[in-house]
C-alpha positions, 0 to 999 in steps of 0.5 A: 940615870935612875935605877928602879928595883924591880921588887919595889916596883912589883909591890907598888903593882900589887898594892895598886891591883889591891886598891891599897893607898901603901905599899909596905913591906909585906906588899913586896914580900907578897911580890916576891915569894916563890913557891910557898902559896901559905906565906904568900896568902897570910901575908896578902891577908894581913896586908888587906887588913891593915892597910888603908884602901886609895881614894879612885886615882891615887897611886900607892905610896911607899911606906918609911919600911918600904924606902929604908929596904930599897935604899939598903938593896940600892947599896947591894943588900939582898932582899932577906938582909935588907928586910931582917935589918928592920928589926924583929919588932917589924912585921916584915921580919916577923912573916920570915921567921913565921914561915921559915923563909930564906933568901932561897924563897925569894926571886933573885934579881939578875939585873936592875931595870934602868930607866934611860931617856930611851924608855924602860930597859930590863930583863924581860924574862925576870920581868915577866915573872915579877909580872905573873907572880902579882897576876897571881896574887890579883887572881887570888885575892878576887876569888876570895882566898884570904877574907872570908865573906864576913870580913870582906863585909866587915871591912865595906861596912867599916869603910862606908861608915868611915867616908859617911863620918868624912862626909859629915864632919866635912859637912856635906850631906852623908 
């Protein structure tokens, strides 16, 4: 039997909704902030920044963060401990002191979603919300909230130019 933490899952969701090769740490910070929209928004737009979009069909990796927290909340770690355990070096850390969050903020998991032979059983109501808060932050990010219209430019240029490099040293036509 393996047990999926629905944080970790719901961040792996919303970096695939953003087209993200990674989930990090401040993906599932993202996931799973309540009700403190400014957090939530700095923390999408630092993560559009730094973190490198998926070739079409790739599904998102976890960043080394992203494992060392879960393997602290698989040994019963709260999430707050477990991400402020990365250090005060680490960005995770740094957006919980930026924004004074505490483990208050976070969505509290009541129960673990275990996945059996029998298929996906977990508590729906929990789910749902982990469900709506990406929606959320989905809706958000297609709207624009976080890059202006001249970095979201920046990035495509950046992004076209950099495959168009791949191309040539790869030696096919650009």
């Amino acid at each position: 039997m393996k047990h999926l933490i629905p944080e970790i899952v719901a961040a792996r969701s919303l970096a695939e909704d953003l087209g993200h090769a990674y989930y990090t740490i401040e993906h599932l910070l993202a996931a799973v902030i309540v009700d403190n929209d400014f957090a939530q928004q700095d923390l999408l737009g630092f993560v559009n920044l730094h973190t490198p979009l998926a070739e079409p069909g790739d599904i998102a990796m976890p960043t080394l963060g992203v494992q060392r927290v879960a393997k602290r909340l698989a040994h019963g770690d709260n999430l707050f401990d477990a991400i402020m355990a990365e250090g005060d070096e680490a960005h995770g850390p740094h957006f919980i002191k930026k924004h004074d969050l505490t483990q208050k903020d976070f969505l509290v998991r009541q129960n673990e979603a275990v996945l059996t032979s029998e298929g996906n059983v977990t508590d729906s109501a929990y789910d749902e919300f982990l469900a709506q808060k990406v929606n959320a932050a989905r809706t958000s990010f297609a709207e624009g909230k976080f890059l202006t219209a001249e970095q979201v430019e920046s990035k495509m240029l950046e992004k076209k130019q950099s495959l168009k490099n791949r191309d040539s040293s790869n030696g096919e036509p650009a």
